[in-house]
N, C-alpha and C positions, 0 to 999 in steps of 0.2 A: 657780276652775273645777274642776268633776267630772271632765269629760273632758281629753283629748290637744288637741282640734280646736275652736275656736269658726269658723264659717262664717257669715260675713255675707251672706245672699243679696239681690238686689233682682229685682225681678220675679216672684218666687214664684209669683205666681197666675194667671202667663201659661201657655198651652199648655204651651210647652217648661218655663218654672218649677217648675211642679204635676208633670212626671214629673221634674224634676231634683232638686228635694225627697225626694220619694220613692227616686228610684235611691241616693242619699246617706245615706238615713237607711240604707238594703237595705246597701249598701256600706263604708259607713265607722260602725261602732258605736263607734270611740272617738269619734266628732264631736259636738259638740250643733249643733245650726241655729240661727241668729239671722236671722226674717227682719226685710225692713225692709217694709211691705201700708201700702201707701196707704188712705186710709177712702173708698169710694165716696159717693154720694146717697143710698144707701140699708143701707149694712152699713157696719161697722168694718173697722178693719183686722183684729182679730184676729175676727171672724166669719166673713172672706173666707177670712183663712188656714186655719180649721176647718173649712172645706169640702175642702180639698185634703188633709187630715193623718190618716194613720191612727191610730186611736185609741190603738192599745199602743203606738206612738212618740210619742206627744203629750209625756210628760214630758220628751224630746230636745231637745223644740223651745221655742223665745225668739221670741216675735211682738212685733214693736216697729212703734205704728202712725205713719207717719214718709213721705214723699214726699222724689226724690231731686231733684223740681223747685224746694225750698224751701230758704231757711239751714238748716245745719247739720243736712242729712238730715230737715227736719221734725220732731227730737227737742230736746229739754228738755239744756241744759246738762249738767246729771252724769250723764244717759243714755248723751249722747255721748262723755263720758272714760269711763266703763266700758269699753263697746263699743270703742276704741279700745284701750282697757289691754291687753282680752282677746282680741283679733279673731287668730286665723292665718292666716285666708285671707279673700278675697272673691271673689265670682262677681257680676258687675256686669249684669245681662239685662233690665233695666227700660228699657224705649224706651215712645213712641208709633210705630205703625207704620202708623196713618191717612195717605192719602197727599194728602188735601186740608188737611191745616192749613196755614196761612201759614208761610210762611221764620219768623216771629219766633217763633211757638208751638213748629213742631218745634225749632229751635235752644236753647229753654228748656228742655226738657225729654231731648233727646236730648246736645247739647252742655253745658249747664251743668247738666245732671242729673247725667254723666260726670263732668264736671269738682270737681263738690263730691266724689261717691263718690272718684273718685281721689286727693283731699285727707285726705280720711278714712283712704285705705290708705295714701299717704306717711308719716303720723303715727302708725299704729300701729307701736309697737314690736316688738312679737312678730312681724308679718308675715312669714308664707311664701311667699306666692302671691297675687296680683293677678289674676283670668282678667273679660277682657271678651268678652261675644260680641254679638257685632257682627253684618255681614250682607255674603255674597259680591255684594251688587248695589250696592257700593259702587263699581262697576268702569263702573255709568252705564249707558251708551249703545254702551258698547267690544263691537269682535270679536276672532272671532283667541280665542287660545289668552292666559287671565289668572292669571299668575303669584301666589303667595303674599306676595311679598317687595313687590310692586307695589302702590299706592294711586292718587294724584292724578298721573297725566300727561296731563291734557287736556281728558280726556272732560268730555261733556256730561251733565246728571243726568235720571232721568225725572218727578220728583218732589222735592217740599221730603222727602220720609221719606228718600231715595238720600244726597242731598247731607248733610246733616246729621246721617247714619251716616258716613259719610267724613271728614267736620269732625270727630267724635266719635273715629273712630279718627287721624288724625290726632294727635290732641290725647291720645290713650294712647299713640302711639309716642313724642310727646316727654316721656313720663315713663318709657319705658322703660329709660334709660341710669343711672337710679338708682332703678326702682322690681321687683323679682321680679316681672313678669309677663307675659300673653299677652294674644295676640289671635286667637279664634276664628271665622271666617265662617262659617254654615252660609246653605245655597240657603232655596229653598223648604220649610220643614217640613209635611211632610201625615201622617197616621195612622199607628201602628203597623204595621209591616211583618208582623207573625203576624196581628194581631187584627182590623185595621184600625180599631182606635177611635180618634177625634176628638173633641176639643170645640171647635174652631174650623173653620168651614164657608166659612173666605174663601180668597181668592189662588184657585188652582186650580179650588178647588170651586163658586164662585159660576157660571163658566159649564159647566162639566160639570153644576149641575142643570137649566138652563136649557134645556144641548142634549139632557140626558137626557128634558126632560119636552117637547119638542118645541114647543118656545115659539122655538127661532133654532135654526137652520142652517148661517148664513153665518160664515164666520169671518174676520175682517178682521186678514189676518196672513199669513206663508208656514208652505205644509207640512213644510219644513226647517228653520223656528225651531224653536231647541235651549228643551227644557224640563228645566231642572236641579233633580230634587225628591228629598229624601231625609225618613226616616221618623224620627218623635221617636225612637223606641226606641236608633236608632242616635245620633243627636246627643246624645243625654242622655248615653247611654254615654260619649259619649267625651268629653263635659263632666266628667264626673265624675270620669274616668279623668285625663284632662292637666292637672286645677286642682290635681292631687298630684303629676304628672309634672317631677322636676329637670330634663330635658331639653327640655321645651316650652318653659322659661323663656325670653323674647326672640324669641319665633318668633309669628309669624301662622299658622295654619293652616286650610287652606279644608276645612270640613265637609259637604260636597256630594259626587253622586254619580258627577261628574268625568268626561273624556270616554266611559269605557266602562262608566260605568252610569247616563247619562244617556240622553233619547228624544225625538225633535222630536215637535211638534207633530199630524202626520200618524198615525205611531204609536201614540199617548197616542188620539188619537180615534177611530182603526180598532177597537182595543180598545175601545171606551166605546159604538162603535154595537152593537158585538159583543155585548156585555154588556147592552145598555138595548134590544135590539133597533129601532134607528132608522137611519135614513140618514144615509148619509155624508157631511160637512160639505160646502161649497163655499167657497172661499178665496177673497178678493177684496185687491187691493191693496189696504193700509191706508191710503197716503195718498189716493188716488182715494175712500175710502170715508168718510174722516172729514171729507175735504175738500169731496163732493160729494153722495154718496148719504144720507149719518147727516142730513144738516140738511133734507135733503126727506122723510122719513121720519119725522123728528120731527115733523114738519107734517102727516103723514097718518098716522102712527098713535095707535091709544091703547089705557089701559088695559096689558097685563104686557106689549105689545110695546114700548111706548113706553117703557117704566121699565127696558125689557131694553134700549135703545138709550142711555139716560142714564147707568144707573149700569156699563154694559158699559166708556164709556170712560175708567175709571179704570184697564180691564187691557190697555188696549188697547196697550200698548206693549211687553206680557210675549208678545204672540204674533210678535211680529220678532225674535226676540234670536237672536243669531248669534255668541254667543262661550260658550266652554267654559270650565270654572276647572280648573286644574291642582292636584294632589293630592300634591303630592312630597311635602311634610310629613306629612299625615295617615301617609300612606305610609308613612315614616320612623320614625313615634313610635306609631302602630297595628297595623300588620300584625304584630309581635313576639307583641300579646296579641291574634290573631285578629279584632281588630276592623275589618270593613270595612262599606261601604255598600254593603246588596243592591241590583242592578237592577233600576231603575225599573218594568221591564215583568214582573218575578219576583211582581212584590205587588201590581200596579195593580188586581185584582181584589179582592181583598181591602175596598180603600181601597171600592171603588165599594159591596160588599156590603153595608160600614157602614152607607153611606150610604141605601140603600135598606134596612135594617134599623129605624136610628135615622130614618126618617124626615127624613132631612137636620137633624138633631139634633133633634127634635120628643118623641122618647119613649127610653125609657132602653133601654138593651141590654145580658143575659148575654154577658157577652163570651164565655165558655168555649165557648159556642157557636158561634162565628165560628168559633176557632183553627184551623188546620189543621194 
């Protein structure tokens, strides 16, 4: 090797991936990048990767086209003794986060996707750092105030994606006691906090366009369900920042906007009528509404009302949530280098500008122009 640093990334081409790439390559110039880009139906891996890469760092980077769902990372025998010879770190962010696949689809790819990667960082020699990021809704169905240190006591899941990110970490903490490394939960990730650019228009944003374009009103949830959302910019940051950090080693850390810069449900949409000039939602108990109202309504509506009543209830259980994540860690291992999560309600405007710029990602956008 040329450089100090081989990085093995997986996920690269995910939202968060595509700026943690990039924050990495801005950040660490002894690093080279090794990623691992699944080949889609239609691109390569290494064409997906060249989408995300800027061009004057291209020679930085190692695209290896390889799935963490297959033996041996999807790569060729002496591929994988290299890449092990030479690996110093790993950053592990490759999931499915669809929340309709079956228990056995998400378990293959989020559990035994994890489980090979981790194999792969056991056997490197050189290894410094192990960083997995994970996701703070590993916590279910729980209230009340969720600790860092805390996993599976009970709770019930909303989804095969919940549960099967929990198995996943799980199954990194029992390699923690002889393997260098972490576990990272971030919330919600939504847009840049200066710019507000996006390339993913789901979680959050599916029904803010909906309520934006006055297609639904109702919200089948309470106006005090806590909505924990933080901005790539910052998670990247501090991806970047803790996957070198000796003191993160062995610690879970919740990457969210924690009780004082998180926003219920209520707030988030007083801002959003504010902004899209529409009326204020009307709140309806969720279980009276999934249980009684949504099934008569399926029956008499149709066309974007109807498909706004179908595909609505796969978030239908993000507008109850009643628990905050506690941030001692973040705290702990970030605030030294001024890294914190802006409040939610500091940027939400921003987030929405995007979106009504880019057309709810429909056309491209000068970001420079956003900035404020």
């Amino acid at each position: 090797m040329n450089s100090e640093e081989l990085i093995l990334i997986t996920g690269a081409t995910g939202f968060l991936g595509a700026r943690l790439v990039n924050d990495l390559l801005d950040r660490r110039p002894d690093a080279t990048l090794a990623l691992l880009v699944r080949d889609s139906s239609t691109q390569t891996g290494l064409q997906r990767a060249e989408a995300i890469l800027p061009p004057a760092q291209r020679h930085r980077v190692q695209v290896y086209s390889g799935d963490v769902g297959h033996p041996n990372l999807g790569l060729d025998t002496p591929t994988l003794q290299r890449l092990s010879a030479e690996a110093t770190r790993v950053i592990h962010s490759a999931a499915t986060v669809r929340f309709d696949h079956t228990l056995d689809e998400a378990r293959r790819i989020n559990v035994e996707g994890t489980r090979r990667v981790l194999d792969f960082a056991a056997a490197a020699p050189n290894l410094r750092s192990f960083t997995y990021v994970g996701t703070a809704y590993v916590a279910g169905e729980r209230t009340g105030l969720v600790r860092e240190d805390e996993l599976a006591v009970g709770q019930r899941y909303r989804n095969t994606y919940e549960q099967t990110k929990s198995e996943a970490e799980a199954l990194v903490r029992s390699y923690l006691p002889t393997l260098p490394g972490m576990i990272l939960r971030p919330s919600i990730i939504v847009g840049d906090s200066q710019t507000g650019a996006t390339s993913s228009f789901k979680m959050m944003y599916w029904p803010l366009k909906i309520y934006s374009r006055r297609l639904w009103r109702t919200v089948p949830g309470y106006p005090d369900a806590v909505l924990d959302i933080v901005p790539v910019d910052y998670v990247s940051a501090a991806v970047a920042y803790l996957a070198f950090d000796p003191a993160a080693l062995g610690s879970c850390v919740h990457l969210c906007a924690g009780p004082r810069g998180s926003a219920t449900i209520q707030q988030i949409a007083q801002r959003a009528a504010e902004y899209f000039h529409v009326k204020q939602p009307r709140y309806v108990d969720p279980k009276l509404f999934f249980a009684t109202i949504s099934p008569l309504l399926d029956l008499f509506l149709w066309g974007k009302k109807r498909r706004v009543i179908r595909d609505g209830g796969a978030y239908r259980d993000y507008f109850t949530m009643r628990m905050q994540f506690d941030t001692a860690n973040a705290e702990r291992l970030l605030a030294p280098i001024g890294l914190h999560p802006p409040n939610v309600l500091d940027y939400l405007d921003r987030l929405f500008h995007y979106c009504v710029a880019s057309e709810w990602g429909r056309k491209p956008v000068v970001l420079p122009e956003l900035a404020k």
